[in-house]
C-alpha positions as CSV (number, residue, x, y, z in Angstrom):
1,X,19.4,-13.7,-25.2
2,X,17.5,-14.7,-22.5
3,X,17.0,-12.2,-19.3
4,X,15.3,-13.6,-16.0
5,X,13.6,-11.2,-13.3
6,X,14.4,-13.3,-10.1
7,X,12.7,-10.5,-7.6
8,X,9.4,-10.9,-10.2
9,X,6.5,-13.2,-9.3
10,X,6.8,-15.1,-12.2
11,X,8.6,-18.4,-11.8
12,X,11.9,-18.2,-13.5
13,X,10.9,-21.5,-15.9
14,X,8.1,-20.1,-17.0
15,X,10.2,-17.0,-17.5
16,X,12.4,-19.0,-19.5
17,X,9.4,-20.9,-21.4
18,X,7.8,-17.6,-22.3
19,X,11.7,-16.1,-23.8
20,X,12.1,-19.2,-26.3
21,X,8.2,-18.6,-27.3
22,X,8.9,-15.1,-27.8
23,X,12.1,-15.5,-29.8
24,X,10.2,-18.0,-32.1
25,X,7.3,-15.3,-32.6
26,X,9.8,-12.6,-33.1
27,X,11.3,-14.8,-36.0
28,X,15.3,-14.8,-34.1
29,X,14.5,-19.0,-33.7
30,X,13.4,-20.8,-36.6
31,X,12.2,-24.1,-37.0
32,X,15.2,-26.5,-36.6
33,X,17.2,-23.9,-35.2
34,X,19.2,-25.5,-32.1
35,X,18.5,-24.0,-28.7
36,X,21.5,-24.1,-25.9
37,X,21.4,-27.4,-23.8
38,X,20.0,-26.8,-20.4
39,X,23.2,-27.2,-18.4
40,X,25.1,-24.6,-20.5
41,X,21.7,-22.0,-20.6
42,X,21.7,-22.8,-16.3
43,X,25.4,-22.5,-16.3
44,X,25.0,-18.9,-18.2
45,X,21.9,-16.9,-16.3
46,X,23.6,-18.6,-12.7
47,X,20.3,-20.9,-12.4
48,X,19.9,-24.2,-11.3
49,X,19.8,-26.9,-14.2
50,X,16.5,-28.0,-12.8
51,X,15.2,-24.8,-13.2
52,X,16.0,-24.8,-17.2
53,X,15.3,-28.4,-17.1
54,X,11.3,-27.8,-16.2
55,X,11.3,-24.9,-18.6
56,X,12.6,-27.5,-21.6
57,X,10.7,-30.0,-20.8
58,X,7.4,-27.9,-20.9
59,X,8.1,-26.4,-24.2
60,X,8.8,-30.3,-25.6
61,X,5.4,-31.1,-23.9
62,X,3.9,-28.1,-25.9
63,X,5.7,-29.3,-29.3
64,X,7.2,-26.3,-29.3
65,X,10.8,-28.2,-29.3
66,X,12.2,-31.6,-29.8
67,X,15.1,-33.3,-28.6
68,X,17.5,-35.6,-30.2
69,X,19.3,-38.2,-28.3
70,X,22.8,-37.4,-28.4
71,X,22.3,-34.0,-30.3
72,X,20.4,-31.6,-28.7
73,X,16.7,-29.5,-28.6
74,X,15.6,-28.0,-31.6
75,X,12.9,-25.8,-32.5
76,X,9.7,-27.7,-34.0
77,X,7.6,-26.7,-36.8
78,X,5.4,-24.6,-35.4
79,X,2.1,-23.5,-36.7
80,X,1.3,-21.0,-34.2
81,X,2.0,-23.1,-31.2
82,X,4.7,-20.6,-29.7
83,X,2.3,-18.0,-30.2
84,X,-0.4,-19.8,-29.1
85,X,1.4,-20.6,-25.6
86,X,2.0,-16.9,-25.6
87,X,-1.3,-15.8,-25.5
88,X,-3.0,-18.5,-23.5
89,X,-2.7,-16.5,-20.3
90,X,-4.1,-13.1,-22.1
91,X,-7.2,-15.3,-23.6
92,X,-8.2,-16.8,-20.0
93,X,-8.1,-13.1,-18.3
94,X,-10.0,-11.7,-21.6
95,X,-12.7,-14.1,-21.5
96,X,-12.4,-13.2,-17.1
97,X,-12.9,-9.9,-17.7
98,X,-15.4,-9.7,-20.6
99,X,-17.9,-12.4,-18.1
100,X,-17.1,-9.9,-15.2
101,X,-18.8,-6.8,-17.6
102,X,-15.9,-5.5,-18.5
103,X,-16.9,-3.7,-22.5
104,X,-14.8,-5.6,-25.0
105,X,-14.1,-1.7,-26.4
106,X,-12.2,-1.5,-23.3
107,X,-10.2,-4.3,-23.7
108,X,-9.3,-3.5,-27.8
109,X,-8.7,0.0,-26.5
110,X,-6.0,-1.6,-23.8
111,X,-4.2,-4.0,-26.5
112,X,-3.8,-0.9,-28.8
113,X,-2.3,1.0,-26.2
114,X,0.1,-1.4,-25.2
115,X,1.0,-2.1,-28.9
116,X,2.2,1.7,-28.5
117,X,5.6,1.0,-27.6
């Protein structure tokens, strides 16, 4: 199930983008697995189909999904691309903070405390 923040700073299609990745990381969406049409996933968080639209159309972009005319979006094989898409963000501010001196003990010591949870 898919939960948007609309008070967050973090547009709601990317929110949306980022959800699908995760459920395809966490193993609940397989490859193949049908995802809700757009109109129906809009229709069900009270967003505008445009919204969901953007959000489906990236994740197609990323090969992360396909669509079949007539039938639906799907998940795509994958090989790490959901993850991948995941993890983009964390890489650029990484490599950021690592050219801005940051120690790199720092930064394992900050990814094993948020794996605490």
């Amino acid at each position: 199930m898919i939960s948007i923040d609309v008070t967050g700073r973090v547009p709601i299609y990317e929110q949306i983008f980022r959800a699908v990745c995760s459920d395809i990381s966490r193993g609940v969406l397989k490859e193949n697995d049908q995802i809700p049409p757009s109109r129906a996933l809009a229709q069900q968080l009270g967003l505008n189909p445009n919204t969901v639209s953007k959000a489906y159309q990236m994740l197609e972009r990323d090969g992360i999904i396909y669509t079949v005319a007539g039938k639906g979006s799907f998940v795509a094989q994958q090989s790490g691309k959901a993850d991948t898409a995941l993890t983009k963000d964390f890489e650029e501010k990484a490599r950021e903070l690592l050219k801005a001196g940051v120690p790199l003990n720092t930064l394992i010591g900050i990814v094993q405390r948020a794996g605490d949870f």
